[in-house]
SEPAMAR-421644 format. One record per residue (C-alpha): residue in three letters; x, y, z. Coordinates in nm, 3 decimals. Example, Ala and Ser with C-alpha at 12.3 -4.5 7.8 and 13.67 -1.06 7.14 Angstrom:
% SEPAMAR-421644
  res       xx       yy       zz
  ALA    1.230   -0.450    0.780
  SER    1.367   -0.106    0.714
% end
This chain:
% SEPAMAR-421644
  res       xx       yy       zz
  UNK    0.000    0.000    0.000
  UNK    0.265    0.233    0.124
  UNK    0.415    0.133   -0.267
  UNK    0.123    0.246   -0.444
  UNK    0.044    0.559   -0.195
  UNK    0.421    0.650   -0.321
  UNK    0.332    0.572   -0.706
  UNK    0.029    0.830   -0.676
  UNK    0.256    1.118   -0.572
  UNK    0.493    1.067   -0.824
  UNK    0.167    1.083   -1.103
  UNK    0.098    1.409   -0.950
  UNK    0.489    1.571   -0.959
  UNK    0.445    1.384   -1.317
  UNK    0.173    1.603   -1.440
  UNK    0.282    1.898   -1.233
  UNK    0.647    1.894   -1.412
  UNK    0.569    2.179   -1.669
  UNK    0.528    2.372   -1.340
  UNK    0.809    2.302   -1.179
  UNK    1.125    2.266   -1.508
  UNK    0.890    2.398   -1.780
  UNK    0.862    2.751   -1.670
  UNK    1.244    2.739   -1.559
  UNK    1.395    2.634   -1.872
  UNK    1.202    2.903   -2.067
  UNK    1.217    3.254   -1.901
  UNK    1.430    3.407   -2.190
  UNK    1.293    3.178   -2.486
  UNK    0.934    3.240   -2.512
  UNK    0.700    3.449   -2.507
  UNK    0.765    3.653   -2.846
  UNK    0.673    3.424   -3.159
  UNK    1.082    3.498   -3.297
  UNK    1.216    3.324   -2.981
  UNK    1.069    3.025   -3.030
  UNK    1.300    2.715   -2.915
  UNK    1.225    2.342   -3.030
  UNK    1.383    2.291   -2.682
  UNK    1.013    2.404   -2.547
  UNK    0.886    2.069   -2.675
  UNK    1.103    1.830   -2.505
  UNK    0.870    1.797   -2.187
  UNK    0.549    1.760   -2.393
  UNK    0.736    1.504   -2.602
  UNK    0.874    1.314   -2.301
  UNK    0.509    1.336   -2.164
  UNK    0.380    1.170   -2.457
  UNK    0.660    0.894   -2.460
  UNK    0.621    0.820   -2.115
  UNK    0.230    0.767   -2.189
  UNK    0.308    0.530   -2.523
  UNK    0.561    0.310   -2.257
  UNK    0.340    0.283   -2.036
  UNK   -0.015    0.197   -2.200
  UNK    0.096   -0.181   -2.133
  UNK    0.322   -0.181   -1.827
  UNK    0.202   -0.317   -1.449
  UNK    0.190    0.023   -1.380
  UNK   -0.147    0.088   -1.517
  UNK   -0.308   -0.212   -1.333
  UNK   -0.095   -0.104   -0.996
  UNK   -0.331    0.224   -1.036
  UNK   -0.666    0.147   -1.120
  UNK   -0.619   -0.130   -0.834
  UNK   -0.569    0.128   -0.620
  UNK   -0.784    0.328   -0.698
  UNK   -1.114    0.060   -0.714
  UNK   -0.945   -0.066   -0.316
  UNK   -0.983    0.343   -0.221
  UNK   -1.229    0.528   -0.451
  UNK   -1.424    0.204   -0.578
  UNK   -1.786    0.379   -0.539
  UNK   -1.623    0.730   -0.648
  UNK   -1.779    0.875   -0.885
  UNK   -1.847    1.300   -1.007
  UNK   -1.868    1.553   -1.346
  UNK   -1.639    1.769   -1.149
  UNK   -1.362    1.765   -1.432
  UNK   -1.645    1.772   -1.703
  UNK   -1.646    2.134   -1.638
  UNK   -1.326    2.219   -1.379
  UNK   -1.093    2.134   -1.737
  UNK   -1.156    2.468   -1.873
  UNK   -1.151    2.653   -1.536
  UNK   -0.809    2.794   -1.654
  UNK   -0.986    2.999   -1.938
  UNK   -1.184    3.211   -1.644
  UNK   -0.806    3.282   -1.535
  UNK   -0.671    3.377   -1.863
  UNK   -0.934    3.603   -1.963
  UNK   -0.961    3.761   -1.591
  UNK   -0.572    3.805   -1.551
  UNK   -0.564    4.147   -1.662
  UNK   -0.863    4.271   -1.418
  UNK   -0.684    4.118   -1.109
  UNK   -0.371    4.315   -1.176
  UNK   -0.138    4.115   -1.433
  UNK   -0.062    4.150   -1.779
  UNK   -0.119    3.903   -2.025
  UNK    0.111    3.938   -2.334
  UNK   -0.208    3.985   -2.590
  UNK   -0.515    4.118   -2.615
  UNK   -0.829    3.903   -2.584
  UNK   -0.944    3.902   -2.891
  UNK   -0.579    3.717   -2.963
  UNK   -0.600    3.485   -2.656
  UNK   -0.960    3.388   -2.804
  UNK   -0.765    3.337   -3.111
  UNK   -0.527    3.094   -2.964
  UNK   -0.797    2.933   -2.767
  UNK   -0.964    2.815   -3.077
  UNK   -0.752    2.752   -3.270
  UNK   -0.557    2.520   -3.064
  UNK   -0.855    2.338   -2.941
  UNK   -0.950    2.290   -3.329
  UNK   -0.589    2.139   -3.358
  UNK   -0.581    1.926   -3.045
  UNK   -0.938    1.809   -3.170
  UNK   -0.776    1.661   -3.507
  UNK   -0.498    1.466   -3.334
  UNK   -0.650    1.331   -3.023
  UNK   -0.966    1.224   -3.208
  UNK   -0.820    1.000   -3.475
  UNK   -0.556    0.869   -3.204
  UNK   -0.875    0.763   -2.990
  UNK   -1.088    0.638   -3.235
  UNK   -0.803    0.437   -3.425
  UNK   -0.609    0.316   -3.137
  UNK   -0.895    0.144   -2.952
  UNK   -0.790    0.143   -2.603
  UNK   -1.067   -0.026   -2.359
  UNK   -1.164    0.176   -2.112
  UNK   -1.088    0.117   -1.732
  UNK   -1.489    0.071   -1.644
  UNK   -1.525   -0.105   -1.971
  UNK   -1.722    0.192   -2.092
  UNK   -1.587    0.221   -2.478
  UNK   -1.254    0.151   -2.670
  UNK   -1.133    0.490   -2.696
  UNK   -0.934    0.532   -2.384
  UNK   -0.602    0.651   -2.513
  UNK   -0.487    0.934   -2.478
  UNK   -0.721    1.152   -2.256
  UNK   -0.935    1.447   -2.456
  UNK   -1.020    1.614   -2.114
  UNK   -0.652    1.595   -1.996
  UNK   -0.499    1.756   -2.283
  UNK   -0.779    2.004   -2.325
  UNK   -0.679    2.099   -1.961
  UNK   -0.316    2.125   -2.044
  UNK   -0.371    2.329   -2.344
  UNK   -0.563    2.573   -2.128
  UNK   -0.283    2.570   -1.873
  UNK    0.002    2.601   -2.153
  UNK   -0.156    2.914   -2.312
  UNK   -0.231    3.068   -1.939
  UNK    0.130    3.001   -1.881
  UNK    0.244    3.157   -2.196
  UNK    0.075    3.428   -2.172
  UNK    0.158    3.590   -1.798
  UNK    0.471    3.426   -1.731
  UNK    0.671    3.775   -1.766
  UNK    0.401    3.930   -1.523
  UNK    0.378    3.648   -1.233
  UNK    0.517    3.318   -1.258
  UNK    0.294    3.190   -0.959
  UNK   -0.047    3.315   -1.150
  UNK    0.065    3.169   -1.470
  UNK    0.164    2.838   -1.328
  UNK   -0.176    2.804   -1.140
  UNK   -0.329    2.636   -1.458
  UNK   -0.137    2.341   -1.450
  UNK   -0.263    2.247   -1.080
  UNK   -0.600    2.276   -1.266
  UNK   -0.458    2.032   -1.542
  UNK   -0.345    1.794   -1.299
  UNK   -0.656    1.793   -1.086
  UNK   -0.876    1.702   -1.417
  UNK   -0.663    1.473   -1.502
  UNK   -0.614    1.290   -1.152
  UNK   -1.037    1.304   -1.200
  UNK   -1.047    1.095   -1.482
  UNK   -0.843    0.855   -1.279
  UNK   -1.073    0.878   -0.999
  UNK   -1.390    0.775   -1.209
  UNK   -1.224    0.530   -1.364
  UNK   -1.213    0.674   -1.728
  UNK   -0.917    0.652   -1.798
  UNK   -0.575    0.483   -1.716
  UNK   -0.251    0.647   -1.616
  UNK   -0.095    0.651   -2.003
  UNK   -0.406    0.825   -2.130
  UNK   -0.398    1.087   -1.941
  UNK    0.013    1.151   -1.913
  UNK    0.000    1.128   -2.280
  UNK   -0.279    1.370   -2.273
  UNK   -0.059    1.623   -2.097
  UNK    0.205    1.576   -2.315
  UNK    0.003    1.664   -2.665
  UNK   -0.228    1.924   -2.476
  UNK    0.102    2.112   -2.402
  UNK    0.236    2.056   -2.793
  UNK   -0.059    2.191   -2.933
  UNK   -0.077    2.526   -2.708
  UNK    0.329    2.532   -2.815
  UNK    0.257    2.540   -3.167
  UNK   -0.077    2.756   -3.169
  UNK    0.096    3.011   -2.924
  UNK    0.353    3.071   -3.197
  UNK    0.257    2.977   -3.544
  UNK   -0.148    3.072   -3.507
  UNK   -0.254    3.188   -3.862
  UNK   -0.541    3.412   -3.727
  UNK   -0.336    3.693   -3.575
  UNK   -0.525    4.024   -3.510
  UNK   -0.225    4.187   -3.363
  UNK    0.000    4.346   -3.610
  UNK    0.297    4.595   -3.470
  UNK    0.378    4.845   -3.612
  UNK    0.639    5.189   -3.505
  UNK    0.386    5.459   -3.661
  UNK    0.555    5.799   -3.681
  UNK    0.378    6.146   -3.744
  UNK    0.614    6.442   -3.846
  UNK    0.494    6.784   -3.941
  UNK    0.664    7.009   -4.202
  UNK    0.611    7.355   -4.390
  UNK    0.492    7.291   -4.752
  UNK    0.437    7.546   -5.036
  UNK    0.207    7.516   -5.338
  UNK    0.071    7.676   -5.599
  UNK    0.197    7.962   -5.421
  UNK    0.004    7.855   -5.130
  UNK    0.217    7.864   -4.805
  UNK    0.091    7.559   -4.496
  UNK    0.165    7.243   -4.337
  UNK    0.202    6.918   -4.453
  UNK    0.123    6.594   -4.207
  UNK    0.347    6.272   -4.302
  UNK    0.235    5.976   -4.091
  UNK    0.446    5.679   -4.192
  UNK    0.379    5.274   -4.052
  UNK    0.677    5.091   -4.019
% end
């Protein structure tokens, strides 16, 4: 028991990682779409490894046995809902005193765009894989659409106040990890769906974050500049206003 109690807590310091080395490694990489770093991948990807390795190890069985000994008659829609939590965060950032690194209509943007991306790879990968559920519900277990939804939530939130408050930005992956420890807890899915869930909710915020085609922010160093004109023996002042 004390083996398994052990195995829990390293799930949660599993899903909580892009907390604790993600927002480390990146403080001067991200943020601005020109800094991107393929280096910013390497957690998602090692999420999403560790999720394929384990889809048929003991360890899956060592946690749904734990979980039918402790939370056998649990059962709750909590993380139907408490999986998009982070977007109430996001949007709300800016009125509690932090500053998000876009506007909303470009964090709306990103929102849907990356859940339109995250819904073409995790839906083929869960209808086509065929994973059996833990409660024998379905075959489309792996990997975990509330999960990575959750992460992708978190990701953006993270991405987009990190340079105001590391603490506030981080706060979406303890929602992540919560919905995913959920779908544990009611027995939807098993350990690899939801680890590998993390992994390509993170990857698709990533991408979007940098590479989103609908951009409605465009920079620009505007300049206006005054100068005496003459014409047609007309004496006034002429306005140049240049975008650069």
């Amino acid at each position: 028991m004390n083996q398994i109690a052990t195995l829990l807590r390293c799930i949660a310091l599993t899903l909580c990682l892009p907390t604790l080395v993600f927002s480390n490694t990146e403080t001067d990489t991200i943020i601005h779409k020109s800094h991107f770093s393929y280096k910013q991948l390497i957690i998602p990807s090692a999420l999403i490894a560790g999720g394929a390795l384990l889809r048929h190890s003991a360890i899956n069985n060592d946690v749904k046995e734990f979980r039918d000994h402790n939370f056998g008659n649990f059962k709750s829609s909590f993380d139907d809902y408490f999986q998009y939590s982070t977007v109430l965060l996001t949007f709300g950032g800016n009125y509690m005193g932090f500053k998000s690194e876009h506007s909303n209509t470009q964090m709306a943007s990103n929102m849907l765009v990356s859940k339109l991306l995250l819904t073409a790879i995790a839906l083929p990968l869960k209808n086509n894989i065929g994973d059996l559920r833990p409660d024998n519900s379905g075959n489309n277990a792996f990997p975990s659409g509330h999960t990575a939804a959750a992460f992708t939530c978190a990701t953006l939130h993270f991405l987009e106040y990190k340079n105001s408050n590391i603490w506030f930005a981080s706060s979406g992956f303890l929602i992540a990890t919560t919905t995913g420890t959920f779908r544990i807890l009611n027995n939807r899915h098993w350990l690899s769906d939801i680890t590998t869930g993390a992994g390509i909710g993170m990857t698709t915020a990533v991408l979007t974050y940098y590479f989103n085609p609908l951009t409605f922010e465009i920079k620009k160093d505007s300049r206006v500049s005054f100068c005496p004109a003459y014409l047609e023996n007309k004496a006034g002042l002429a306005l140049n206003y240049n975008f650069k």
